[in-house]
C-alpha positions, 0 to 999 in steps of 0.5 A: 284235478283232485277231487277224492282225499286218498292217494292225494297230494295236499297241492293238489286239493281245490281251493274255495274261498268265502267271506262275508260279502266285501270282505276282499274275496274278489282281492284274494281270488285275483292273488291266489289266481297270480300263482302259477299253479293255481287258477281260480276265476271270478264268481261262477254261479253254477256249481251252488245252483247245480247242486241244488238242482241235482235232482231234477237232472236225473240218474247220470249213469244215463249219458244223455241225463250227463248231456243234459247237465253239461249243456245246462252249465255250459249254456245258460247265460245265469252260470257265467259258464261264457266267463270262463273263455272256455269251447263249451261243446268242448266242455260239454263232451267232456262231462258227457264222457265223464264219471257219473257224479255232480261233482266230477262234472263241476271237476271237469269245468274247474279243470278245463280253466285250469289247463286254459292256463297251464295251471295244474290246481283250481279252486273256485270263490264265493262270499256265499261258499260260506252258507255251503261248506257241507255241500262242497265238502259233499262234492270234493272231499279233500278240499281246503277252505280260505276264509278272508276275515275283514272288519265287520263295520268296513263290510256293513259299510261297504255291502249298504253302498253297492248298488246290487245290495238292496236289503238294510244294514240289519240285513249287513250286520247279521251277514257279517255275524254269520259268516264269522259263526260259520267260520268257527264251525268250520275250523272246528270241523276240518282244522288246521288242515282244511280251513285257513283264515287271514284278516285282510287289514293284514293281507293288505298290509304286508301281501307277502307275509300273509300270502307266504302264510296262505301258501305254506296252508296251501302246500305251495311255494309263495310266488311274489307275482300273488302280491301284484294281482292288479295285472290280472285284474286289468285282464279279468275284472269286468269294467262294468263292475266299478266296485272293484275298480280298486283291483286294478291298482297296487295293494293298499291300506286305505280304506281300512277303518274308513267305518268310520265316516261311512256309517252313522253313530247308531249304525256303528253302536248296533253293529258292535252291540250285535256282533259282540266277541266276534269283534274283538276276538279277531282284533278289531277295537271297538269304538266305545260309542253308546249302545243302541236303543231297544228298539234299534236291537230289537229290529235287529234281532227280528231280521237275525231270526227271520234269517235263521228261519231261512236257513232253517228252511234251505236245511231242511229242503237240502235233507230232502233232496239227499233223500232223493239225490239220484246219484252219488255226488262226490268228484271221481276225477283222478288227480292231474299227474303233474299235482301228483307228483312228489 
């Protein structure tokens, strides 16, 4: 799989995927994972932790400090590594044996998936990527960034009914206003080339335009099986997980704009007033309802600056750990012969 820019075919760069969370990542990760060149699995939760914890795993130019880190991915129950239906000794022996850098043995998972079915590329989602663009750049160098935008209300709406979420709707709308701030960042950052967005009201309702667009960013041909991904779902979406119960049936539009009987009229007058341009300058009408109370903007605005001071926070902790790193951390792996290939 490719991992460093030079020399490297753009079909053959990895793929991630973010987006404010329920903005249909899931839906876009199960489409690009119908292509037959690609394969992308549902949320791993070890390459972000991984680095994170570079540090503590020691020089990798120690085989067994590799050793350590290979069975920490691939035996800890917290990074879904079990997910992956892969032979973790298999795995593990393989990133003993491999380069001595983090992001060649995070490589060397990625690509074992992929050959699991016969895919030549990989890629990876996660809503959170968006918070880590810097840091998977760090590791994979050439990779290419999918942003799946949706309205913001939707997502507020949607994010306070899951049962996992367990902070407020202040908490949902800053969310949604991140990722669209992140977003602008990193399409200034790496352009046309590295960072794609689409809206999923569009995406849903004509797959295949939109996904013949993704694809042309991609460098891949558009393959119609991306526009029936519920085939992949019933075969890859835990049932546990019944909020995404609708991947498992044909594309639809009708949850678009459904904000609308979900949220209470101050809900939708705060989210608005605080997400401000960003709504309209991706095409999305606002409702014309009052502003919000003082009171109601002034708890937002105290939860938005208590999470940039997290943020805040995580940024300085990451610039002491690249003090300190132990090692290089970009992926080392040569590109698969068959991506290669002109």
């Amino acid at each position: 799989m490719p991992c460093m820019a030079t020399g490297t075919a753009p079909s053959a760069r990895p793929v991630f995927v973010f987006g404010c969370p329920r903005s249909g990542t899931t839906l876009l990760q199960l489409m690009l994972h119908s292509h037959p060149r690609i394969a992308i699995p549902a949320e791993t939760r070890f390459a972000l932790p991984a680095y994170t914890g570079r540090c503590d795993f020691g020089d990798l130019e120690d085989r067994e400090n590799r050793r350590r880190l290979a069975e920490w991915i691939t035996s800890r129950r917290e990074t879904r590594f079990a997910d992956l239906g892969l032979p973790a000794a298999a795995v593990a022996e393989e990133i003993t044996g491999g380069p001595a850098t983090l992001g060649s043995a995070l490589g060397i998972v990625f690509r074992a998936y992929a050959r699991r079915f016969d895919r030549v590329r990989w890629g990876d989602k996660r809503p959170s990527y968006s918070k880590h663009v810097p840091a998977l750049l760090r590791m994979f160098p050439d990779a290419q960034f999918v942003h799946l935008v949706r309205d913001g209300r939707d997502c507020v709406a949607s994010l306070c009914e899951m049962p996992w979420y367990k902070l407020d709707v202040h908490h949902a709308i800053a969310a949604w206003r991140e990722a669209i701030d992140i977003g602008r960042r990193t399409a200034a950052r790496l352009g046309p080339d590295g960072y794609f967005e689409l809206r999923y009201e569009n995406l849903v309702a004509d797959p295949a335009a939109e996904l013949s667009r993704l694809c042309g960013f991609l460098g891949e041909d558009f393959d119609p099986a991306m526009t029936e991904p519920r085939h992949i779902a019933e075969l890859t979406v835990p049932p546990q997980k019944k909020w995404h119960n609708r991947t498992r049936s044909a594309v639809s539009s009708g949850r678009v704009g459904s904000w609308r009987t979900r949220l209470e009229p101050w809900e939708i007058g705060l989210a608005e007033a605080a997400f401000g341009d960003r709504l309209t300058d991706h095409g999305y009408e606002p409702s014309g309802l009052a502003r919000p109370s003082p009171a109601l903007l002034a708890r937002f605005a105290a939860t938005a600056a208590h999470r940039r001071m997290a943020h805040h926070k995580a940024d300085m902790r990451e610039r002491w750990r690249r003090l300190h790193e132990p090692n290089p951390v970009a992926c080392l792996l040569e590109p698969a012969a068959e991506a290669a290939a002109p």
